[in-house]
N, C-alpha and C positions, 0 to 999 in steps of 0.2 A: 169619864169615859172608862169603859171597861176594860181587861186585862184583854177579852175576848178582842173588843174593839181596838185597843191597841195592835194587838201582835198583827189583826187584819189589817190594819193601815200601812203597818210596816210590810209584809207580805206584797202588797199592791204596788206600792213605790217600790219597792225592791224588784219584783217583776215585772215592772211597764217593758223592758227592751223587748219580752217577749214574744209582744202582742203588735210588734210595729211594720209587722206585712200586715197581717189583717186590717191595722188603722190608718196604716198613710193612704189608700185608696176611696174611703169613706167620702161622699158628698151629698152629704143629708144637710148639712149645715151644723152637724156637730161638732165639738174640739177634735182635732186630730192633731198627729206628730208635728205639723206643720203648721196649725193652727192649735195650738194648747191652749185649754181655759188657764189662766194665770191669775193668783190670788198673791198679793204681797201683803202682809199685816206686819204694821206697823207699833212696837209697842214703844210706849211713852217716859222717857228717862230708865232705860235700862243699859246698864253696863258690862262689863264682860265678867265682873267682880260680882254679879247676881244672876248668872244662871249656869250652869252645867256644863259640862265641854270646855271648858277655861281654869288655867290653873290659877289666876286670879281669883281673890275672895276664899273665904273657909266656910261660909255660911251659905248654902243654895237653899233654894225652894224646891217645892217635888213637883215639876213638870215634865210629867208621861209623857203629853201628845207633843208637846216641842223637843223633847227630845228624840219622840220618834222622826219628825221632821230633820233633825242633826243626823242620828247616824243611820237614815236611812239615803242621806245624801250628803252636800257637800259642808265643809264650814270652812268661815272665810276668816281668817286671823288677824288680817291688817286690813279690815274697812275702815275708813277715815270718812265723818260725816262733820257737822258743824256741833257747836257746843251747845246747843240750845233748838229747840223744836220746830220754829218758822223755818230759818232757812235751810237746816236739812230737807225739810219737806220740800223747798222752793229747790232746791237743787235738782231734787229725784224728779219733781215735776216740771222743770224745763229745761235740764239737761245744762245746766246754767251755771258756775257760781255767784257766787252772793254780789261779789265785786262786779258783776255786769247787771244784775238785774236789782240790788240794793238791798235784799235782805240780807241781812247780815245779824242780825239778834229776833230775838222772840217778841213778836208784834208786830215788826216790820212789815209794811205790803207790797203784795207780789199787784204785779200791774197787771189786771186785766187784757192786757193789749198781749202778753206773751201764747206763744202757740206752747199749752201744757201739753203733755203728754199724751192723754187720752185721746184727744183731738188730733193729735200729727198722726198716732196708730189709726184712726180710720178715714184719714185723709189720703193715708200711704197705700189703706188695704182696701177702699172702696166700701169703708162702712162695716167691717169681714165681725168686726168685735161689739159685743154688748156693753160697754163700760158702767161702771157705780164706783162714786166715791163715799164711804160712809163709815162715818164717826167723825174724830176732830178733824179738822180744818184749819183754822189758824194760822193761812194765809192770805187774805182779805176781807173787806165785808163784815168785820164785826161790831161794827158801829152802822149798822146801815140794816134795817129792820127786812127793807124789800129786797138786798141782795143772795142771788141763788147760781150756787159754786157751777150750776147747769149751764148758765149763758157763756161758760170757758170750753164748752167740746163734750162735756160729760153727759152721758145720757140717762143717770139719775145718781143725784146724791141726798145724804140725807144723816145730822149728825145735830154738832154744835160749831157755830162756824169760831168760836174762840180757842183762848185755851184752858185752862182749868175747869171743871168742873166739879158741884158735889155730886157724889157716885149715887145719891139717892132722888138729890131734886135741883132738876137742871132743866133747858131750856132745848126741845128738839126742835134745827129746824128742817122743814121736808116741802118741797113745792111750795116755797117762798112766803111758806107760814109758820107760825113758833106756836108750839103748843106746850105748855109745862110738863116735866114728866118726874113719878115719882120710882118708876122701877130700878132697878141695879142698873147702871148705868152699861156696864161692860158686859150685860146679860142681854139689853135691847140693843144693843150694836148688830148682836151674834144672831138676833131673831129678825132683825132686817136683811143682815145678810144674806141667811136660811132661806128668806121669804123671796128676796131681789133671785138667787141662784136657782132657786124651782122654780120660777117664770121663763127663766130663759132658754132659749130654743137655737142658738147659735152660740160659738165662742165663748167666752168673757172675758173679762177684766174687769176685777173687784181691788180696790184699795180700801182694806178694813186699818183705821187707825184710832186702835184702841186707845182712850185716856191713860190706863193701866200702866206703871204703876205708879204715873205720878200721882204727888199729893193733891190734895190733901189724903192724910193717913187716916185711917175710918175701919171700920169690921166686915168685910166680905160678908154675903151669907153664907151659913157654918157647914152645909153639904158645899162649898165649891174649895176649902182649903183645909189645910191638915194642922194651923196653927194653934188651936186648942179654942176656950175658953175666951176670946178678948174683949175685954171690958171696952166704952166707949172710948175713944182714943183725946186724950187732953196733951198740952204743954208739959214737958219734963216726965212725957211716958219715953220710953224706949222706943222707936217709931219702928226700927228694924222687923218685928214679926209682923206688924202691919204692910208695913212695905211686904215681905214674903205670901202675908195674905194676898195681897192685891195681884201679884204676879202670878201664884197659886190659882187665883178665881178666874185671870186673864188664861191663862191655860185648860182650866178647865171648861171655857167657852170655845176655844179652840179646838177643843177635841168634840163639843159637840156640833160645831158648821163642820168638822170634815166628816165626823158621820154620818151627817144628815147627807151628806153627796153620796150618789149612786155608783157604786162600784165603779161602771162602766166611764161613767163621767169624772172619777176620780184617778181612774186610771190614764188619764188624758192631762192632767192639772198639775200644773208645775207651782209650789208654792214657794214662797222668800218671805223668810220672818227677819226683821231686824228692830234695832235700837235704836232711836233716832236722836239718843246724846248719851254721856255718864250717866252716872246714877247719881241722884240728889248726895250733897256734900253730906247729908243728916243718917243717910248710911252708909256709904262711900267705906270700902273697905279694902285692907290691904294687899297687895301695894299703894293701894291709891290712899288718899286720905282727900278731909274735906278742903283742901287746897289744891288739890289736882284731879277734882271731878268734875262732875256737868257746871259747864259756865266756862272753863278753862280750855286753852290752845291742848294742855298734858294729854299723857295716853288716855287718861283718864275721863278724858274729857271728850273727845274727838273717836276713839279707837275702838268702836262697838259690835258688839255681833251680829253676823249675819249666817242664816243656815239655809238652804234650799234645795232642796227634795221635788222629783216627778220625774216625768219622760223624759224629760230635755236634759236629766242628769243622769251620767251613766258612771262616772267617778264617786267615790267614797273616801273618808276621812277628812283630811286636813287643808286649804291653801293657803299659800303665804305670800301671794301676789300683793302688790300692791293694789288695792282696789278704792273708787271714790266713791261717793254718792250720787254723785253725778253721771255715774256709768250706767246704774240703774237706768236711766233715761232708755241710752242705746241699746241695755240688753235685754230687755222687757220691748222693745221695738220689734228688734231680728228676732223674740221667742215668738212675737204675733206673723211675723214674716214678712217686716219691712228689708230689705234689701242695703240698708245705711251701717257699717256698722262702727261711724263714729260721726258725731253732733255738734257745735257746738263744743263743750268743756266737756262732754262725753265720750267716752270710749267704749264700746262691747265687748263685757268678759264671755259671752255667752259660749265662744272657742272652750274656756277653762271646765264646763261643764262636763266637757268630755275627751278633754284631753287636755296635758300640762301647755302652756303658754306662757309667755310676755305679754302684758297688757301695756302695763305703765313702767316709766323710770323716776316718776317723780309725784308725789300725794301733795296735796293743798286744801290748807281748809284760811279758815277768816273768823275774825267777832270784832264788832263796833258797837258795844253796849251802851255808849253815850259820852262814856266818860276814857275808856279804854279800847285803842283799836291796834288791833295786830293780827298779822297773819303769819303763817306758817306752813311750812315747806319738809319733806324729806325725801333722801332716797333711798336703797335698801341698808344704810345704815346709818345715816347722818340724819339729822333734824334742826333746823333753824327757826327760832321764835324771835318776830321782828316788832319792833311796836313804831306808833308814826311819831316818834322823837331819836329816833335811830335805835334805842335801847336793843341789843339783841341778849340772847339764850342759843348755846346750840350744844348737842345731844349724842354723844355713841351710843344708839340703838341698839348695837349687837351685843356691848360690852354691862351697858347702862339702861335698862328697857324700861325701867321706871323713874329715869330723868333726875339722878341725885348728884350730877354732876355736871356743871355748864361747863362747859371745855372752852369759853372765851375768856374764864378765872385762872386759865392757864397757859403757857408757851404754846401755840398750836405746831403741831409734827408738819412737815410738806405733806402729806395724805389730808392730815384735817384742815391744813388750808384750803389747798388745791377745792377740796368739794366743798369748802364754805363759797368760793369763790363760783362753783359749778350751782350752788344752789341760788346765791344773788341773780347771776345770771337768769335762771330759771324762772325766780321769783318776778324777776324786771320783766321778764318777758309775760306771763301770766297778766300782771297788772295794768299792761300800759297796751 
């Protein structure tokens, strides 16, 4: 994306408030203040320690159009999602956590039987929204050749319904046929998208969920990142520029779906970019290391970014609310103009968009990887890691943000009792 096209995108998001007598009146069947097209992309094990806006990590990638997305709106500081890629997904898409609906690690399936999101929004709105889900999936059906993500409310999808993929030859599925594919993987996501958003003639809602950047590590092509020269990527290379690439190339498809939107259409579009775990342990960088990255309850593991820019955001800089994955559900609801503005395990931050709030007093996330299951609780300063042998962990946040000291190795004060004891409760009540 160009300098040119940059600074325009930034310009447009920065001035949608302007334009919002002339749009809230509009009933052609276009996005309006009240109906926003909404695009959330999802990228695939990134951390707070691998992109920009975080003072986590010393090593970033150079991502123009996601960062125009950051400071041309809001960033969220304490999103709490799952450590692993199903059930963050299964969260965002039913408003759910893991503990009621059973996803709880990567693989796990989401039951057909749950009303996903897309389906509750034009159940709510009488149809108002075009929905597409496209890219991974990896929440059912991947063992099931005829299964199509369509028959859950979605009115087209079109991806890999697993998870990993090679970024050169993978497996599309699109109206519940697989056709081999040999393009850049994170290139034909972006041309689908492009394609699905110039057909439509009402609303949207687009859930773009890039592979990017998880592994495997491979070489972008050389016009989408600034990494130099990289030889094919083997065992006992440095995976880090790779990783940079891939995030690098994911951005740079990014900047080309929002160009390809029409001013007038873009000015209407509220977009949410997030991470939907740590960053692989194999770059995981400091404060984090590769024991409190993706796969882990740690900050590191759970505590990813999220940024979102458009109409419906009139605040700039920073928040520090506590926020879930599962809020997504509700606030991507009330941006379409459901009337609900809590679900289920869901809450709507959509209030914080434009003005400071209280959402939550208390984050929750969960993993059952087989062998290992524990959940975890905090509130604006404590953190409690439980596992189902009683074992706990718990955490001064405010003192201690990267978890180098369990405070149950120690006498606990009346303060860090009291909120151990405010957090079991919470937790009991969550689970049971």
């Amino acid at each position: 994306m160009s300098k040119y096209l940059i600074a325009s995108f930034l310009m447009i998001l920065l001035t949608c408030s302007c334009n919002k007598t002339d749009n809230e009146n509009t009933d052609d069947g276009a996005a309006t203040l009240d109906s926003p097209n909404i695009i959330l992309i999802i990228a695939d094990d990134l951390g707070k320690d691998a992109i920009s806006g975080f003072t986590e990590g010393t090593v970033k990638p150079n991502t123009s159009n996601i960062n125009a997305i950051r400071t041309a709106g809001l960033s969220f500081n304490n999103l709490w999602v799952y450590p692993t890629c199903s059930p963050t997904r299964s969260s965002i898409i039913t408003g759910k956590y893991g503990y009621s609906t059973g996803v709880k690690w990567a693989g796990d399936a989401l039951s057909t039987s749950e009303n996903i999101l897309q389906n509750y929004i034009n159940t709510q709105t009488n149809n108002k929204y075009a929905t597409a889900v496209i890219g991974k999936w990896h929440l059912s059906g991947a063992g099931n050749t005829t299964f199509n993500p369509e028959t859950l409310g979605i009115n087209y999808y079109a991806g890999v319904l697993s998870g990993a993929s090679d970024y050169y030859d993978w497996v599309l599925r699109e109206d519940g046929s697989s056709v081999t594919q040999n393009n850049y993987i994170t290139e034909k996501f972006t041309d689908m998208s492009i394609e699905w958003i110039d057909a439509q003639d009402k609303p949207f809602f687009l859930w773009l969920a890039y592979t990017a950047p998880h592994t495997p590590f491979h070489t972008p092509p050389s016009e989408m990142h600034s990494q130099g020269n990289l030889p094919e990527y083997s065992k006992g290379m440095d995976p880090e520029p790779y990783y940079m690439a891939a995030i690098e190339a994911m951005d740079f498809q990014i900047g080309r779906l929002l160009s390809s939107i029409p001013d007038d259409e873009l000015e209407n579009t509220t977009i949410i970019f997030i991470g939907d775990n740590g960053s692989p342990n194999q770059v995981a960088q400091f404060p984090y290391s590769n024991a409190t990255a993706k796969g882990t309850l740690y900050q590191g593991g759970i505590n990813t970014p999220m940024f979102i820019s458009g109409p419906s955001v009139s605040r700039t800089g920073s928040d520090s609310n506590l926020i879930s994955g599962t809020d997504l559900f509700a606030t991507i609801s009330e941006l379409s103009g459901v009337t609900v503005p809590e679900i289920n395990d869901s809450k709507s931050f959509k209030s914080l968009l434009t003005s400071t709030d209280t959402i939550r007093e208390f984050q929750y996330s969960e993993m059952n990887d087989g062998e290992n299951d524990l959940w975890s609780i905090r509130n604006n300063q404590f953190k409690l890691i439980v596992n189902n042998t009683g074992d706990a962990e718990m955490y001064d946040l405010e003192i201690d943000p990267y978890e180098n000291i369990n405070l149950l190795n120690t006498t606990l004060t009346n303060v860090q009792l009291q909120a151990k004891n405010e957090l079991e409760i919470e937790l009991s009540e969550i689970r049971n």
